[in-house]
N, C-alpha and C positions, 0 to 999 in steps of 0.2 A: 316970730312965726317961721316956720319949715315946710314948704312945699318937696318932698326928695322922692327918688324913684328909687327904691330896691330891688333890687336883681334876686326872686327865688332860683338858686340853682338846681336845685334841687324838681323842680315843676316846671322851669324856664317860661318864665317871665315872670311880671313887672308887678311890683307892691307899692303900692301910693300910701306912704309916711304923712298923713298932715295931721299933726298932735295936737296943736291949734284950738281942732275942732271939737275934742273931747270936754270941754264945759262952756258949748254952745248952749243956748236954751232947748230945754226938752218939756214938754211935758207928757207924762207917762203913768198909768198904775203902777204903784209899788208892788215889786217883787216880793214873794213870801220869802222872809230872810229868814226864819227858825221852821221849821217844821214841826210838827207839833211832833211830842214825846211817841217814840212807838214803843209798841210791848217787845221783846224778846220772842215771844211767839206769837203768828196771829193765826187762826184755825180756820177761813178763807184764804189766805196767802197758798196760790198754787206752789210756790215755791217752797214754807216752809216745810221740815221732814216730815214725813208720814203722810201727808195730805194728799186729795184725791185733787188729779188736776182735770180741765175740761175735755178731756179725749177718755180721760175714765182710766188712765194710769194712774197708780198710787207712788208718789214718792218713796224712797226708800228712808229707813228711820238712822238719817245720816249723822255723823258726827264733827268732821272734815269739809275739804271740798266734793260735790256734789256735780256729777256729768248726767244729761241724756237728752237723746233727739228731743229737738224742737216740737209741738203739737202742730206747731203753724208756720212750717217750713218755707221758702221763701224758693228753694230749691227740693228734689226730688231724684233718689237713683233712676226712680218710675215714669221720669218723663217719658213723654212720647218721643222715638228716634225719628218717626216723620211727623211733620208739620202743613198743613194747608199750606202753597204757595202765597206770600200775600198780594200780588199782582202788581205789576208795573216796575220799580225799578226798589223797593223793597225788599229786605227781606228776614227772614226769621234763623233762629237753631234754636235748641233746648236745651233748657236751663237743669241743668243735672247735678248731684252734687247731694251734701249731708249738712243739715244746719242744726248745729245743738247748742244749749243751753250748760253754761256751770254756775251752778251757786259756790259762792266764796266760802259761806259760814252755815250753819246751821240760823247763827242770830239775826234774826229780824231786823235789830235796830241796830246793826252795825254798818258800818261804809269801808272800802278798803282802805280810807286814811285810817282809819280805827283798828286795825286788825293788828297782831301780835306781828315782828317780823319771820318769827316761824311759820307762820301761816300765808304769808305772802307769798314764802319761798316755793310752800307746798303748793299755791296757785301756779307760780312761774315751773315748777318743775311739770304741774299739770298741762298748760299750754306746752310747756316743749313734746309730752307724751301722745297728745291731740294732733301734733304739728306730724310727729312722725306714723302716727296710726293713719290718720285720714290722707297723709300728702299721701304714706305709700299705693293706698288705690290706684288703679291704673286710668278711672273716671275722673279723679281730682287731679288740678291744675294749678290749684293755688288754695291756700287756707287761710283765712281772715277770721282775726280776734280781734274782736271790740268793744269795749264799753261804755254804755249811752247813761250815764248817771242826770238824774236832775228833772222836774217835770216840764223843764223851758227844753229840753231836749225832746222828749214826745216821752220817758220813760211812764207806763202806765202802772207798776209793781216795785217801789223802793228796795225790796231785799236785795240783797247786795249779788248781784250776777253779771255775768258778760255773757257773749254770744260769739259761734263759730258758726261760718260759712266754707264750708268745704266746695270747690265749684270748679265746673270743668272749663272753667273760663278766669282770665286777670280781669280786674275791674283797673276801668280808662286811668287811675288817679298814679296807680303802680305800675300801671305799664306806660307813664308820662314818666317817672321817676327811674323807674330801671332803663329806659331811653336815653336819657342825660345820664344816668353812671357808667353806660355801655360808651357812649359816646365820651365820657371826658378819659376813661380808662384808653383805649385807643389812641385817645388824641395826646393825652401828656404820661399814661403807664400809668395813674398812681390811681387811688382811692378818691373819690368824690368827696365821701363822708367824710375822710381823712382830713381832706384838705379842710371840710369845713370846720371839722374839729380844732386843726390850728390854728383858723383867723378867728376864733372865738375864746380860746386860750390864748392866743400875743393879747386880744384886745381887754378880754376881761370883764370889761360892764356888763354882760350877761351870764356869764357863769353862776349856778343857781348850786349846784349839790354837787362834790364830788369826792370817791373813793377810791383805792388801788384799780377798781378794776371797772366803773361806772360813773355816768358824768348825769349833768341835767343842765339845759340851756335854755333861755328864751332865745332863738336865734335872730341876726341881723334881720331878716327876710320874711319875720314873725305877719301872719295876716290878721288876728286874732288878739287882742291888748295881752290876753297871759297864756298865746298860743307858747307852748313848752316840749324840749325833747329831750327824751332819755335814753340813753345807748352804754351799751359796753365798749372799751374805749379799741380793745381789738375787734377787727372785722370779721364778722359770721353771718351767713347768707339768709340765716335764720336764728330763732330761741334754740332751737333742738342741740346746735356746735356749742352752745357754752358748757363749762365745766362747772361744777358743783360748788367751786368758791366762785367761779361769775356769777352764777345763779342770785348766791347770798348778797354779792354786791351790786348788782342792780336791783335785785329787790331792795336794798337797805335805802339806794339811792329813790327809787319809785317814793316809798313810804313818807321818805322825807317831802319830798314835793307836795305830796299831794295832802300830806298834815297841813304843810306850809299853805295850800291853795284854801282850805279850811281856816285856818287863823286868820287868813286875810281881813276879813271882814264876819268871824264868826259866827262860819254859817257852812251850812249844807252848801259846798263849789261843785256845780254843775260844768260838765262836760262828756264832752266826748275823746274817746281812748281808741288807738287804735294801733294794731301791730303790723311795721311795716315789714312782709320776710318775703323772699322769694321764692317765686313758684315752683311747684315741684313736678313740674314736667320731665324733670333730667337734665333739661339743658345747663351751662355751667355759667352761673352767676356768683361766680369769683369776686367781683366785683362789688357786689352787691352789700352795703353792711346796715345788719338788719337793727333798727330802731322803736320808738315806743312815741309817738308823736297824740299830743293831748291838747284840744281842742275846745278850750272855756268858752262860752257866749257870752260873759258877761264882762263890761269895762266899767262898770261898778255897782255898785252892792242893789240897786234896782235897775239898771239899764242894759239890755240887750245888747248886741253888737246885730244889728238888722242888714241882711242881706237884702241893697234895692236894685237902685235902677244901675248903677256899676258892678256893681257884684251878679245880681239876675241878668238883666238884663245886656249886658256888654263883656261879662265876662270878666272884670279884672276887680281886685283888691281894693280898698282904700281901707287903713288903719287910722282910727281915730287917735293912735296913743303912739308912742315912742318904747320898743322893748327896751331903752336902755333905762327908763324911768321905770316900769314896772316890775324890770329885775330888781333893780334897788328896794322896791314895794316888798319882794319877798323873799327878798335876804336878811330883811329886816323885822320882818314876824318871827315869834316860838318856833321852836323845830316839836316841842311837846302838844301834842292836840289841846284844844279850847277844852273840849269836854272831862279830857281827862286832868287836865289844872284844875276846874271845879271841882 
């Protein structure tokens, strides 16, 4: 048994390793491990082409990847510039900003592990075009891309999409992160991500995927059983600075992971995606190297990873599992999709 503390340097602070605990007794509903077969097209799906969605826009009859404003924005250019005081020692501003929708595919029953690597590319060259339309606004601040795959995640519509937040505001999790890159840049001149890129190459037991110009790691500091990152191995403050052979090679890299995260236990892998870039205020985050951190709930094939009374409540981590065991889990699977072997 391992009681150990990991240092995230990256969020600075403390991840509780006790692996111990991952085949304590549970009892729990079994997770739906297959999803049941979907069509290609389905003529309710808001997202599928042509389709009319609930604002009374009609899809366009796409081929490709697929962009437009969200119906149910989360943000608005339209906010109100004043706000009600809220009294006392409170206070408010307005949540401003552009929130859109991309579908990946036309097809219904596809996932981005499933997708051609030409078509991945065409998604990541799409984020970088999104990164630099919306950052350039003079109201945007930062641009967040994400994808919430899985229905243990809240997603309510399987076709294959992510979501952009364009917003005149950093959310707390990126400006804890860009905090500690500012500060360890200062304190020792070099790269954060750099550094962590090296003590994960000397060490080696988590290296997951790697090519001339893109890596994938479960990192030491993982909170998550098959929390995983992917980065370009040079530093760019964002997707927008890569070059068209990066592009290909971290897509190639992406793809593979997330095949991998699929064979694991052959099955739709639920998670969350998110792109870490810096804000586009102007100011110079040199420093800054922009990543692809992906975010699985599940430590196996029916069981959650439940945020309770440490994690809600107090604030800090506890990892049921060891990343250096679960690398090994999928280095160890096909790099070929489940579905596409049958």
């Amino acid at each position: 048994m391992t009681w150990e503390q990991r240092w995230h340097p990256l969020r600075r602070e403390w991840v509780v390793v006790a692996a111990h605990r991952q085949n304590r007794p549970w009892n729990t509903e079994p997770l739906q491990r297959v999803v049941r077969a979907l069509p290609e097209y389905v003529s309710d799906c808001y997202l599928c082409p042509g389709n009319q969605r609930v604002s009374g826009a009609r899809n366009a009859d796409y081929s490709g990847v697929f962009v437009f404003d969200n119906d149910h924005p989360c943000v608005s250019p339209d906010a109100p510039h004043e706000l009600a005081p809220p009294g006392g020692i409170y206070q408010s501003r307005p949540a401003r900003g552009v929130a859109r929708v991309v579908c990946y595919t036309p097809r219904h029953d596809l996932s981005l592990a499933e997708l051609e690597l030409s078509s991945v590319v065409s998604l990541l060259e799409t984020w970088q075009e999104q990164y630099r339309e919306l950052g350039a606004r003079p109201e945007v601040n930062h641009v967040l891309v994400f994808e919430n795959r899985g229905e243990v995640v809240g997603v309510s519509n399987p076709h294959p999409h992510c979501q952009i937040y364009a917003t005149n505001f950093v959310f707390k999790g990126m400006e804890l992160e860009l905090d500690a890159e500012r500060d360890h840049r200062r304190e020792t001149g070099r790269v954060l991500f750099q550094d962590i890129l090296a003590a994960e190459r000397a060490d080696g037991r988590r290296w997951l995927v790697e090519n001339d110009g893109a890596v994938a790691f479960l990192p030491y500091f993982a909170r998550y059983a098959y929390d995983a990152i992917v980065a370009p191995k040079a530093t760019y403050p964002s997707i927008a600075e890569l070059s068209r052979k990066e592009v290909r090679e971290l897509a190639a890299v992406l793809l593979e992971l997330l095949v991998r995260f699929d064979n694991l236990w052959e099955m739709p892998f639920p998670y969350v995606l998110a792109l870490h870039q810096a804000p586009t205020d102007g100011a110079d985050y040199s420093y800054h190297h922009f990543h692809i951190q992906i975010h699985p709930p599940l430590r196996k094939p029916n069981l959650l990873k439940y945020l309770a009374g440490p994690e809600v409540g107090a604030g800090g981590f506890i990892s049921d599992t060891s990343p250096e065991d679960k690398a090994a889990e999928l280095r160890a699977v096909p790099a070929l999709h489940y579905r596409q072997r049958r």
